[in-house]
N, C-alpha and C positions, 0 to 999 in steps of 0.2 A: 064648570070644574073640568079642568083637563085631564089629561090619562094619567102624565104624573103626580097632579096634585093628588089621583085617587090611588094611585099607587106608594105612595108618599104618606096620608092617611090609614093605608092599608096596612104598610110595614109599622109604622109609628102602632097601630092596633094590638097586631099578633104580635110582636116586639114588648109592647108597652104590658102586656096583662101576660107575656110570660117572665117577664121581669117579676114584675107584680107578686106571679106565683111561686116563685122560687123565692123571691122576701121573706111572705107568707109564711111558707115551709118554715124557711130558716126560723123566725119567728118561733112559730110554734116548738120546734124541734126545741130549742136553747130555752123558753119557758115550761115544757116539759120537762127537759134535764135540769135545770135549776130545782125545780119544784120535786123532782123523785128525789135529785143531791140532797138537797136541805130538810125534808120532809120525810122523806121514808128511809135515807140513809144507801139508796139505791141508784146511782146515776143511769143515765142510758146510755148502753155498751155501744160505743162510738160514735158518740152527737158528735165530737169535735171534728171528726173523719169528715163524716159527712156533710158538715157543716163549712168546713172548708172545700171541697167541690164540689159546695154550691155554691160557694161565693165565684172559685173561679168561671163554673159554666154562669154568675149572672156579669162579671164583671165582661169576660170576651165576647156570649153573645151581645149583650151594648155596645162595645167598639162600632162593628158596622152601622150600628145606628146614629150611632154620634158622629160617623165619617159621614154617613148619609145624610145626617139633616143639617151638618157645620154646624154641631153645638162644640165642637171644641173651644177651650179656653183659648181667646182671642187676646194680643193687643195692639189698641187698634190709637197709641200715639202717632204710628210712622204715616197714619191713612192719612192725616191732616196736612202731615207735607207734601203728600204728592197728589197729581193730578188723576184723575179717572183711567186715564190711561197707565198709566204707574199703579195705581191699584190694581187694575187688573192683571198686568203685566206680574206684580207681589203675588196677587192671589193664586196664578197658573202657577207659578215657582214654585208656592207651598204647599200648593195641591201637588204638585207630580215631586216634591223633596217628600212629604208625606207617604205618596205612594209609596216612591221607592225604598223607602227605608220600612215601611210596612210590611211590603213585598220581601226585603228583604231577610226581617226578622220571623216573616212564615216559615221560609226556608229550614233556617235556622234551629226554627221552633219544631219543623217539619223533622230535621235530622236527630234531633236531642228525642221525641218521639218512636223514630226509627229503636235508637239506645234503650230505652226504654222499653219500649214493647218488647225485644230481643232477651233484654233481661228477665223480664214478668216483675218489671217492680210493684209493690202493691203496699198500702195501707197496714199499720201495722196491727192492726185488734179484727177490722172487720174483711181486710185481704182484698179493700177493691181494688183491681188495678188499675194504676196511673194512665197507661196509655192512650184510652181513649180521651180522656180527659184533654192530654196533651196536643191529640190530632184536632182535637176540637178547638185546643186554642190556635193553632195552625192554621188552620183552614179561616178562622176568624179572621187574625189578623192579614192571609190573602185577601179573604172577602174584602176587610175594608182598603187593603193597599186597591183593590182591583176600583174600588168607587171611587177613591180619589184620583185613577190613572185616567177613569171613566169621566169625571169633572174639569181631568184638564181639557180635554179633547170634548166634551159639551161645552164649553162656556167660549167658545172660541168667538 
């Protein structure tokens, strides 16, 4: 096994079971709040808050993963007409079109963050604030702009 396949295996690990665990969460939290809603006449004071970022810390921590292991949504009719070398040729293209536009929408995501934090916007029941949230999604989506910029220039 090579360094990257164990690196590779590694991130897919701590990745994979903290995905896992923020499901989990969710899971729980939303069969808790249903069951106090329906049952005791009591909801939980801000499951839906919460519940929503964690959906977004589980959906941006997986971007990097999924830039990293090429589980993106493929399609792969154009592979058939071209030769090996046209594929590869395709593949650097989307890989570094991906980065940059990835790279790009960090920025983006990086400054709308900046606005944010500046103001203290925050959650309306339980007052968490947004902003870490948002640097988080930032930094994500450099993360993965930066793997796909890293796979053009591997696969050479």
């Amino acid at each position: 096994m090579t360094t990257s396949d164990r690196r590779q295996r590694y991130a897919d690990l701590v990745l994979g079971v903290a995905a896992a665990t923020i499901l989990f969460a969710m899971m729980i939290l939303t069969t808790i709040d249903v069951v106090a809603r329906y049952v005791f006449r009591r909801p939980v004071r801000g499951a839906f808050e919460v519940t929503e970022l964690m959906l977004v810390v589980l959906i941006f921590a997986g971007l990097p993963l999924v830039s990293f292991s090429d589980e993106h949504a493929v399609m792969d009719f154009v592979d058939r007409l071209l030769g090996v070398r046209g594929r590869r040729a395709l593949d650097r293209g989307v890989q570094a079109l991906s980065g940059a536009f990835m790279l790009l929408l960090a920025w983006l995501t990086w400054l709308k963050a900046d606005r944010i934090w500046a103001y203290r916007d925050a959650t309306d029941v339980l007052r968490i604030l947004y902003g870490p949230f948002v640097y988080f999604m930032a930094a994500s989506l450099a993360l993965a702009g930066l793997i796909h910029a890293w796979k053009v220039v591997e696969r050479r």
